[in-house]
C-alpha positions in Angstrom: 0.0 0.0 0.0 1.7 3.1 -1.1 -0.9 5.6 -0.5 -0.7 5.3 3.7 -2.5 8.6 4.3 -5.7 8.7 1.7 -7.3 6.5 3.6 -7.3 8.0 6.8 -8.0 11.5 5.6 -10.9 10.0 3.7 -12.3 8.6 6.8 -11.6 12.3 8.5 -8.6 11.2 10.8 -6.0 13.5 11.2 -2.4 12.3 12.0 0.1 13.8 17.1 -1.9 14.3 20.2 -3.9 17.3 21.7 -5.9 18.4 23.9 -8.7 21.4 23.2 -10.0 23.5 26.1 -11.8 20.6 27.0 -9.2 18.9 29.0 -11.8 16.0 28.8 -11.5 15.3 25.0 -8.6 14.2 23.1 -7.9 15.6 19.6 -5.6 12.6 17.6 -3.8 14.2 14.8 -2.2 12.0 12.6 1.4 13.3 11.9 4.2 11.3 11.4 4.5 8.0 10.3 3.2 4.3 11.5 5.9 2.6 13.7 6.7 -1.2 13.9 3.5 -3.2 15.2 4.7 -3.9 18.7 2.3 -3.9 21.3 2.9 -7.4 22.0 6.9 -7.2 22.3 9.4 -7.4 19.5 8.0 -5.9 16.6 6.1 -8.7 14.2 7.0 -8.4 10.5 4.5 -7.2 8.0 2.8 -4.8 10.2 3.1 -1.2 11.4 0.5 0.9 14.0 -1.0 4.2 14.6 -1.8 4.3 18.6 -5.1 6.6 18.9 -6.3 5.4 22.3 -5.3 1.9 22.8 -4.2 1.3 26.6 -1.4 -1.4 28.1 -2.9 -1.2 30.9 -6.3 -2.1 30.1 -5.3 -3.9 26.7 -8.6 -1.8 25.2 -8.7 1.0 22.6 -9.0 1.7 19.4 -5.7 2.1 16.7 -4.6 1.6 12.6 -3.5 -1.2 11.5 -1.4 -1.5 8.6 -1.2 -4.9 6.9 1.8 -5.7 4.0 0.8 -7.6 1.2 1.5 -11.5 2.7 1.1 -10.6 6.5 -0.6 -13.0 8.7 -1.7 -12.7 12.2 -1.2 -15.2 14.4 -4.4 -18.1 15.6 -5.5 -15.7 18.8 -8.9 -15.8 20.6 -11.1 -12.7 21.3 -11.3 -12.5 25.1 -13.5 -9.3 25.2 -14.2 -9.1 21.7 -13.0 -6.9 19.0 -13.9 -4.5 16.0 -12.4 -3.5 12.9 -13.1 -1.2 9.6 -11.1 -1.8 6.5 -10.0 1.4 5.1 -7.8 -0.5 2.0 -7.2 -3.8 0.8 -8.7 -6.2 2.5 -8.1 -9.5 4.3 -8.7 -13.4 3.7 -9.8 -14.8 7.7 -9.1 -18.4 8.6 -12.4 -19.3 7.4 -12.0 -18.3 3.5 -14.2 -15.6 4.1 -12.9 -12.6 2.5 -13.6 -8.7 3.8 -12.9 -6.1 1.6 -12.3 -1.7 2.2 -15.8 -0.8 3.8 -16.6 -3.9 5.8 -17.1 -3.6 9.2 -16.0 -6.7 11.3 -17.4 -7.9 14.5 -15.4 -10.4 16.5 -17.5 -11.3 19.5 -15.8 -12.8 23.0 -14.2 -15.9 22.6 -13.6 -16.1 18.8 -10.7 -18.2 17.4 -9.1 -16.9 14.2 -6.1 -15.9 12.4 -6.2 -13.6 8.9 -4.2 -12.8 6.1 -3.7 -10.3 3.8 -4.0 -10.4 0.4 -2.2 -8.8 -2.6 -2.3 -5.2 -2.0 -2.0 -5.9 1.7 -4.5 -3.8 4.1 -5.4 -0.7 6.6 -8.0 -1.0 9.3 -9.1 1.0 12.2 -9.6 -1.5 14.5 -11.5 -1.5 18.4 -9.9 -3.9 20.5 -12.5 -4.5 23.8 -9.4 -6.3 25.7 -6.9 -8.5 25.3 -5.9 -11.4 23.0 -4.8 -15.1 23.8 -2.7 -16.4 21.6 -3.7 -19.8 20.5 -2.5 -22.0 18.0 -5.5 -24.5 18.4 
C-alpha cells in the first residue's frame, strides 16, 4: 500500500496528540508515520500501527493497522471481543471468508481466528474490547 495517508484523511482522521479547552476530550492528529507493530513485544514483520487510544494497561482502545501484502496474524482468541473497519485492501480470515475496504467486522468474545492479507496488503481501524490469547488450536 503506497498511499498510507488517503485512507485515513478520507475517513476524516487527522495524523500527534492534543488536547482542546476541554481537557476532557482528546484531539488525535495523525502526523508522522506508522511505527513497527509492537504492542505485544518485539515488533512482528508485516505490520506497522498508529496508537489513537489503545491502553497497556487495560489492553482496550482503538488504533490503525497496517497490513503488508502476505502478513498473517497469528491463531489468537477474542477474550472481550474486538472491531475493525477496513479502510484499504482487505483480508482473507481463517475461514475463507474474504472482507474487503468498507466492511465492518465484528469479532464477539471468545472467537478463534487468524487472517491474512491479500495482494495489495491492508489498513484497518480497529477497536480492541481487551486482550488477545494467543492460540495456535
Amino acid at each position: 500500500m503506497d498511499r498510507t495517508g488517503d485512507a485515513a484523511a478520507a475517513a476524516g482522521l487527522h495524523l500527534a496528540l492534543a488536547r482542546d479547552a476541554d481537557a476532557r476530550r482528546r484531539i488525535v492528529q495523525m502526523a508522522g508515520e506508522f511505527r513497527p507493530y509492537d504492542r505485544y513485544g518485539p515488533p512482528r514483520a508485516g505490520f506497522s500501527w498508529r496508537n489513537l487510544s489503545w491502553d497497556a494497561g487495560t489492553k482496550a482502545g482503538c488504533f490503525l493497522l497496517k497490513w503488508e501484502a502476505g502478513a498473517k496474524s497469528e491463531p489468537h482468541v477474542h477474550e472481550r471481543g474486538e472491531e475493525f473497519l477496513i479502510l484499504e485492501g482487505g483480508l482473507v480470515d481463517s475461514d475463507g471468508k474474504r472482507f474487503q475496504a468498507g466492511d465492518y467486522i465484528v469479532y464477539d468474545p471468545g472467537t478463534h481466528h487468524f487472517s491474512t492479507a491479500p495482494e495489495g496488503g491492508c489498513l484497518m481501524l480497529v477497536f480492541l474490547r481487551g486482550p488477545n490469547r494467543f492460540d495456535p488450536a
